[in-house]
LUMFI-147756 format. One line per field, with one value per residue (C-alpha): x, y, z; residue in three letters. Coordinates in steps of 0.02 Angstrom, whole numbers, plus 50000, padded with zeros to 5 digits. Layout:
N
X	X,...
Y	Y,...
Z	Z,...
res	ALA,...
//
This chain:
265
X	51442,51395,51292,51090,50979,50854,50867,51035,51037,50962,50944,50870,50723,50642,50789,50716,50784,50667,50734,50721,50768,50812,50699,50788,50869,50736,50874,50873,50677,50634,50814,50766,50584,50671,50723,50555,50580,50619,50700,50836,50857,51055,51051,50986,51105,51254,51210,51190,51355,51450,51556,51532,51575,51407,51221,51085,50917,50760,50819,50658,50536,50494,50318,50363,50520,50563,50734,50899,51080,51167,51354,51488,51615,51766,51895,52016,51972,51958,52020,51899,51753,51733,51786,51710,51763,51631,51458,51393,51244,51124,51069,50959,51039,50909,50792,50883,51007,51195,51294,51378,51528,51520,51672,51609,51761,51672,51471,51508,51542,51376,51243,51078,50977,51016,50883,50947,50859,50831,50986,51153,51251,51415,51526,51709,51856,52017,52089,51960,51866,51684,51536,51370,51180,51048,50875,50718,50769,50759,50817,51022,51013,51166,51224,51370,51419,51540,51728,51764,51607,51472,51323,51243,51074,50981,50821,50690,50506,50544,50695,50876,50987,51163,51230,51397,51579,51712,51611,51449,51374,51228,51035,50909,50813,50949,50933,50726,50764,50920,50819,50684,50795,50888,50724,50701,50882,50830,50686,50815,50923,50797,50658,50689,50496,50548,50727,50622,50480,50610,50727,50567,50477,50447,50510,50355,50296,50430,50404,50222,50260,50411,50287,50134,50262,50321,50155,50111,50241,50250,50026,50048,50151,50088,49903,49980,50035,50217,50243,50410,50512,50514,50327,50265,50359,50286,50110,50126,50199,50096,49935,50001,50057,49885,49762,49858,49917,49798,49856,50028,49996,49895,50031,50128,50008,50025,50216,50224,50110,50186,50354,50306,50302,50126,50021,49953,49802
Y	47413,47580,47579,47584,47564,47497,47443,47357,47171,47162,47041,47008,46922,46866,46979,47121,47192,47276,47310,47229,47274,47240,47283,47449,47405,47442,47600,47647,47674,47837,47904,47891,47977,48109,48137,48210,48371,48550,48562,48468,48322,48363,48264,48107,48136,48143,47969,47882,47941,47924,47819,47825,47947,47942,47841,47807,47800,47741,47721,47649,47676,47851,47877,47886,48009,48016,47966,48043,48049,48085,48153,48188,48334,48314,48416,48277,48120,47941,47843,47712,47702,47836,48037,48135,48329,48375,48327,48367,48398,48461,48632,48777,48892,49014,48919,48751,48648,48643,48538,48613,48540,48587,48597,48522,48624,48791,48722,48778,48967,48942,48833,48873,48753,48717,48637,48488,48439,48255,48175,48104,48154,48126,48119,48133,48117,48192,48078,48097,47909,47947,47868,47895,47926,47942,48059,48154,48306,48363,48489,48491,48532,48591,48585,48644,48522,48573,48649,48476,48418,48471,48367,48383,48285,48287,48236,48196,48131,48009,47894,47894,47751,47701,47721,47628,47679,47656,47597,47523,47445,47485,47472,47379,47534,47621,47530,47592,47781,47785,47725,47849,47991,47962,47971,48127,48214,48158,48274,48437,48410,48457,48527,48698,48701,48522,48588,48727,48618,48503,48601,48678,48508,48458,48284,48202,48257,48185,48016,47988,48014,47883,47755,47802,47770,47608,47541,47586,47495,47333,47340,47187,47092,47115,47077,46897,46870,46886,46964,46991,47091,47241,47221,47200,47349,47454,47389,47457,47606,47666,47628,47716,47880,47872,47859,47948,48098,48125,48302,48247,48095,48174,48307,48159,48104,48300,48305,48151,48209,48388,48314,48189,48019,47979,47963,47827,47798
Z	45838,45891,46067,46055,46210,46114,45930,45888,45836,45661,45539,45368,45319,45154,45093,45173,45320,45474,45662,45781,45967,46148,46301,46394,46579,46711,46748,46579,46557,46664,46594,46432,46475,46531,46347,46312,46398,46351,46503,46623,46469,46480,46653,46563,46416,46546,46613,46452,46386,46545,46457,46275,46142,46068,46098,45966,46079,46021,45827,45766,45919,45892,45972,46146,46155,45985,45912,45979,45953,46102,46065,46210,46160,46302,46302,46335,46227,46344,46235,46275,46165,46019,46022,45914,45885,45742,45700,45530,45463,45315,45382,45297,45179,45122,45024,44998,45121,45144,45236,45398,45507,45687,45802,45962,46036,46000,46021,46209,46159,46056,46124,46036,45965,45787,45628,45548,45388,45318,45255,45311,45479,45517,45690,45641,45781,45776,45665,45519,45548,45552,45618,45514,45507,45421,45486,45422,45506,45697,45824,45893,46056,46165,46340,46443,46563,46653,46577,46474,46425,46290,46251,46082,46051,45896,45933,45787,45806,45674,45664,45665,45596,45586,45424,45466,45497,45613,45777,45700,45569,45460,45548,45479,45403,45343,45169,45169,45210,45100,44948,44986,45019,44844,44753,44840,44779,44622,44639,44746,44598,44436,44522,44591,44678,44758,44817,44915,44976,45029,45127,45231,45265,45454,45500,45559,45380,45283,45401,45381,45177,45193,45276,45159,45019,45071,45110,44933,44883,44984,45006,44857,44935,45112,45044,45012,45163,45137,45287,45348,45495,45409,45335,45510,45588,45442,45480,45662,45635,45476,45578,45732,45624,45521,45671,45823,45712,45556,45520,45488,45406,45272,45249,45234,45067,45020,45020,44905,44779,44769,44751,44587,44705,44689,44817,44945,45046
res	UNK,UNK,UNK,UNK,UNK,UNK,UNK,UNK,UNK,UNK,UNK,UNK,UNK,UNK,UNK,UNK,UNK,UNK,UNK,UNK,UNK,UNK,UNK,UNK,UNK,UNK,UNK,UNK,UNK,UNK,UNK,UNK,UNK,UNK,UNK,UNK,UNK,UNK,UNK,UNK,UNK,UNK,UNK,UNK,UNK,UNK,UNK,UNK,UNK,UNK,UNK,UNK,UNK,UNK,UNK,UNK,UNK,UNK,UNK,UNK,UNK,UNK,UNK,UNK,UNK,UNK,UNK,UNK,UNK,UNK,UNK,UNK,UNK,UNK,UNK,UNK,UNK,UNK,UNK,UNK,UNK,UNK,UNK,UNK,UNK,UNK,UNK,UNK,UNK,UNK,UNK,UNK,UNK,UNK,UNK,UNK,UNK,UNK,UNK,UNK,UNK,UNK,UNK,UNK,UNK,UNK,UNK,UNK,UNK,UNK,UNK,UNK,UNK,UNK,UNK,UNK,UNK,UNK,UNK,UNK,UNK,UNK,UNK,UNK,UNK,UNK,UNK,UNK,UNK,UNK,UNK,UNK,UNK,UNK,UNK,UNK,UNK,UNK,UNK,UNK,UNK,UNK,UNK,UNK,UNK,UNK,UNK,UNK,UNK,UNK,UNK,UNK,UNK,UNK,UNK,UNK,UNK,UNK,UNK,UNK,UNK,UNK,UNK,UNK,UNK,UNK,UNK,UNK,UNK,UNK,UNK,UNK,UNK,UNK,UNK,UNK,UNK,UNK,UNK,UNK,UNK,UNK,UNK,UNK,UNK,UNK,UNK,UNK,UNK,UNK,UNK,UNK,UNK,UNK,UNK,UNK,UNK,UNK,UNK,UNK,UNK,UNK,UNK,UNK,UNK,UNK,UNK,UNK,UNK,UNK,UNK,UNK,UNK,UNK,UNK,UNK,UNK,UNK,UNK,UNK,UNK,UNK,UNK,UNK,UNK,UNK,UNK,UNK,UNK,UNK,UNK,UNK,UNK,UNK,UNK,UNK,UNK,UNK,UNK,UNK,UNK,UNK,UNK,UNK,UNK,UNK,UNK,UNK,UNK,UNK,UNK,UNK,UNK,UNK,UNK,UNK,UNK,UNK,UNK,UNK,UNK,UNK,UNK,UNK,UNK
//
């Protein structure tokens, strides 16, 4: 499985499946703070991938740095963990989305922060085997590193989660997000006000209306006490999103009831 410094051994319960995580090194800690800023992050990315092809950080632990996905461009593959050449991503087109394939080779010539929108991304090596992702959208940020190495890090305040392939299985969320996110194409595809709503929405947004969704949802069962991992994670984050950021979590209620989803308290 793919590396992640903090959320990688799942498991299902009650036939529901929620994430669950290991504590960070104490090394690993103010590295991963250093996440957080505008500036100087690439130094923190550069010791986290020292010697991996990619690193999932903080999949489902958002609040403190948010979620990133740290990628390692070399110009001579190492053979050792995972290469990847191109990332791939759902990108604005106008007033909708279309998916765009990077070459990490030519991200160097090029290094200005990119949008990603919600959906699927994809690392692909040189010999086509992919590694995939799911997120709700976030900021690609590139660094030069020296003349074999560019570091790409998408960095979202809401989660990213493996979405399987050739070095990792699927996270425990990605079945959640990817059921939420296919109600939501079903909405791009026939509704032309949706398609543009959707392709403008900010990530936090289209987070706080996945967890106001799923409450709505699983509120019945939860009210019996049939709490289970992924109940429990919901609890804490839906609380956290609905009292620490208000503004966004009522955009959150917005965005579903503009998009035909209902709505939730």
């Amino acid at each position: 499985m793919g590396p992640d410094r903090r959320a990688r051994d799942h498991r299902a319960m009650h036939d529901t499946i929620a994430p669950s995580h290991r504590a960070p090194e104490p090394d690993e800690v103010a590295v991963i703070q250093e996440l957080g800023r505008a500036e100087g992050w690439q130094a923190s990315a550069r010791t986290l991938l020292a010697d991996l092809g990619f690193s999932l950080i903080d999949s489902d632990r958002p609040a403190a740095v948010g979620s990133h996905l740290l990628v390692a461009f070399r110009g001579t593959p190492t053979l050792r963990h995972y290469d990847p050449e191109q990332v791939g991503f759902y990108a604005p087109a106008e007033a909708r989305s279309a998916f765009a394939l990077l070459e990490g080779s030519k991200l160097a010539g090029d290094p200005r922060t990119r949008t990603v929108l919600w959906g699927h991304v994809h690392l692909v090596d040189r010999l086509a085997v992919e590694n995939r992702f799911l997120t709700f959208g976030g900021d690609l940020r590139i660094a030069v590193d020296g003349p074999d190495l560019t570091i790409a890090d998408l960095a979202s305040p809401a989660p990213i989660v493996r979405w399987g392939g050739h070095s990792q299985g699927a996270d425990a969320l990605a079945g959640e997000i990817g059921e939420f996110f296919g109600r939501l194409i079903a909405r791009v595809d026939f509704d032309a006000d949706a398609r543009v709503l959707l392709a403008s929405v900010a990530p936090a947004d289209l987070y706080a209306a996945f967890l106001a969704d799923a409450g709505r949802r699983l509120d019945p069962i939860l009210s019996r006490g049939a709490i289970d991992a992924f109940g429990t994670w919901l609890i804490g984050e839906r609380h956290r999103v609905r009292e620490q950021h208000a503004a966004t979590w009522n955009s959150g209620l917005d965005l579903l009831r503009r998009v035909g989803l209902g709505a939730a308290a």
